[in-house]
N, C-alpha and C positions, 0 to 999 in steps of 0.2 A: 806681288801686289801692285804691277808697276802695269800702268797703261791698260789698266781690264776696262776700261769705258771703249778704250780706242776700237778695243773685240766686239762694240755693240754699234759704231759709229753710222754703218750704212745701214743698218737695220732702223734706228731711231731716228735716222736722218729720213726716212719716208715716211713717216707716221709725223716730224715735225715736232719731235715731244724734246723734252730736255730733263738731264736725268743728273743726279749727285749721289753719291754711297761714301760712307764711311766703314773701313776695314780695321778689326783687332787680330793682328797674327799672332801666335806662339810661336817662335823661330826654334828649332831640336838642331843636333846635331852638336859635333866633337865642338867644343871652343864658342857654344850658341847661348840658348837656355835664354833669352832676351822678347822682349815685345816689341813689336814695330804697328802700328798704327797708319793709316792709309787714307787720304782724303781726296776723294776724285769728284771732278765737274765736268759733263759735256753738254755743250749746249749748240744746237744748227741752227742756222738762221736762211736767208734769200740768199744769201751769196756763198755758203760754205757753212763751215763749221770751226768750235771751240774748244777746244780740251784741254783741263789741267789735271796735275796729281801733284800731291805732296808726301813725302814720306819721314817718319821720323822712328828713328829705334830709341830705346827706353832699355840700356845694355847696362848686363848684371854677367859679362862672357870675362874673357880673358881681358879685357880691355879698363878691367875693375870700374866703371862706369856705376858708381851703382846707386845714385840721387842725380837724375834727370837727363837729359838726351847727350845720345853722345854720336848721332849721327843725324844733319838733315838735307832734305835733298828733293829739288823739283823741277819737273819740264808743264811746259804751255807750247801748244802747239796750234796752230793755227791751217785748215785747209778752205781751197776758194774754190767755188765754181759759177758760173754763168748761165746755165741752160741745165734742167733735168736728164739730159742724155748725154752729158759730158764724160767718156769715158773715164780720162785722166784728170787728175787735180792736182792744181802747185799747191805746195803746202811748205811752210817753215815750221820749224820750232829750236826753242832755247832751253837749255839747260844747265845745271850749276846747284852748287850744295857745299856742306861742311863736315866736318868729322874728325874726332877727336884718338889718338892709340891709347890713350892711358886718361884714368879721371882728376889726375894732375898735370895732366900734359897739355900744349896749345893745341887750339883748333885750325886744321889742316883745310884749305881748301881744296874742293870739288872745281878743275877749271869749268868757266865757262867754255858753253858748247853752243853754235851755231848751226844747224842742221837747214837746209833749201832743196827742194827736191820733187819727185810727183808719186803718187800713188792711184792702184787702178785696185776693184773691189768685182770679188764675185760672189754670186749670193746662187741660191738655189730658189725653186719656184715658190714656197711658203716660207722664204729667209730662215730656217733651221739652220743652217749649214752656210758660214759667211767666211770669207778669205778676204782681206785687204794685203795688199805687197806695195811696200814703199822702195825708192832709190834716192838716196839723199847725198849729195854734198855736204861735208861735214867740216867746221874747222872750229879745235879745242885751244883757246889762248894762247898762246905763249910756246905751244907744244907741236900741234899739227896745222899748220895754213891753208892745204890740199888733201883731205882724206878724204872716205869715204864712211856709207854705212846702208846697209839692206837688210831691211825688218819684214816679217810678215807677222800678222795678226789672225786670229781666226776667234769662231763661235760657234759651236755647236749645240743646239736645242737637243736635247732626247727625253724621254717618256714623258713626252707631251705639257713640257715646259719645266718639269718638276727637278730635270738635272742638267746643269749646263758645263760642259766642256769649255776653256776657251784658254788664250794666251797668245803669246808673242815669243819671236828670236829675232834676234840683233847679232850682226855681224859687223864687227866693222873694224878701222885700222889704228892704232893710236901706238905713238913711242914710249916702249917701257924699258924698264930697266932689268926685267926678267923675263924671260922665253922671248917668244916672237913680237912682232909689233901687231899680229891679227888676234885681237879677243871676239870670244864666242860668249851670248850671256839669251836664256833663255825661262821663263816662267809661266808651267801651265798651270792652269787653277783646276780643281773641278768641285764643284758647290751643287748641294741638296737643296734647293727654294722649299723652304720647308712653310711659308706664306708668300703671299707678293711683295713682302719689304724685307723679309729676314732669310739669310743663307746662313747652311756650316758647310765648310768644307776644307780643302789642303788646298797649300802652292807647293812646288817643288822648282826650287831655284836649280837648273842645271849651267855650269859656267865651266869655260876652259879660256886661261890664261887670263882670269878677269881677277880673283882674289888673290890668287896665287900661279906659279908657274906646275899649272896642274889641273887637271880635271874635278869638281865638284858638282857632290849631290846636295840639296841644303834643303828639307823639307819646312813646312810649317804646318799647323792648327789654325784654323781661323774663322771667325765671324765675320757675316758682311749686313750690314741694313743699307737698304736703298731706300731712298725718298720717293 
């Protein structure tokens, strides 16, 4: 549910429109069973563009969570450009959040994250078909002062608007205390527009070395209205 505007960014950046959706997922899986909720803004302007998300889980999992959030967590991102034929674009963004192990336990912070970096976008001749790939410099508080991270975004249109493919992978380096210091964390959507403002469809969180020292599949249920 993380960064699905970002999937639409060069598409909507030519048309000059600005776009907000709220997402309800049903999170399955071993230790899940929990609702996470989704609130995304992108808005372009003359000189670039604006993107946020917010995300919050409403956990009833292992984490006995079970009267109000037990996890929240948001990035804003920010890219620029100058000129309509600008290949590449610098772009920052910030990130940071909370989350709790136990519904008696304190709340754990999310380090803040500092991301600086450029990204290039390809689109196909009717924009069905969009690729954005970022390179970022990356540095998490306290923890990493020099990392990295390399995302790509994509969007796919098919049967003539009615089903959209789209998501993101993130690669990047941060110090842990179990397996390696490289996490892998990726999330495709794929949604029925079943009108122009309302979708169903699934995410599938795939992660390695992100929750655990391990590979995961993590699917969800989910509703989306766009405004």
């Amino acid at each position: 549910m993380k960064r699905v505007l970002l999937y639409l960014v060069f598409s909507t950046a030519l048309f000059t429109a600005k776009s907000q959706n709220i997402q309800l997922h049903y999170d399955l899986g071993e230790g899940r069973n929990f609702v996470t909720t989704t609130v995304e803004m992108f808005r372009p302007d003359s000189w670039g563009s604006t993107f946020f998300f917010i995300d919050m889980d409403y956990s009833a999992d292992t984490r006995n969570v079970t009267n109000g959030v037990s996890l929240a967590y948001w990035e804003i991102a920010r890219s620029f450009k100058w000129n309509e034929n600008q290949q590449f674009q610098p772009r920052v963004e910030f990130n940071s959040g909370v989350f709790t192990l136990d519904g008696d336990g304190p709340w754990i912070p999310i380090e803040n994250c500092l991301l600086a970096g450029v990204e290039r976008t390809f689109a196909s001749a009717d924009f069905s078909k969009i690729l954005t790939l970022q390179a970022n410099y990356k540095r998490i508080k306290d923890k990493e002062d020099a990392s990295f991270q390399l995302t790509a975004v994509w969007t796919i249109q098919m049967l003539e608007g009615k089903l959209t493919f789209t998501g993101f992978a993130d690669f990047w380096k941060e110090e842990m205390f179990w397996g390696t210091n490289y996490r892998f964390l990726s999330e495709p959507q794929l949604w029925y527009n079943a009108t122009k403002n309302l979708s169903l469809g699934t995410e599938i969180e795939l992660s390695n070395n992100f929750v655990a020292d391990e590979f995961k599949v993590m699917p969800t249920l989910g509703v989306k209205y766009t405004f």
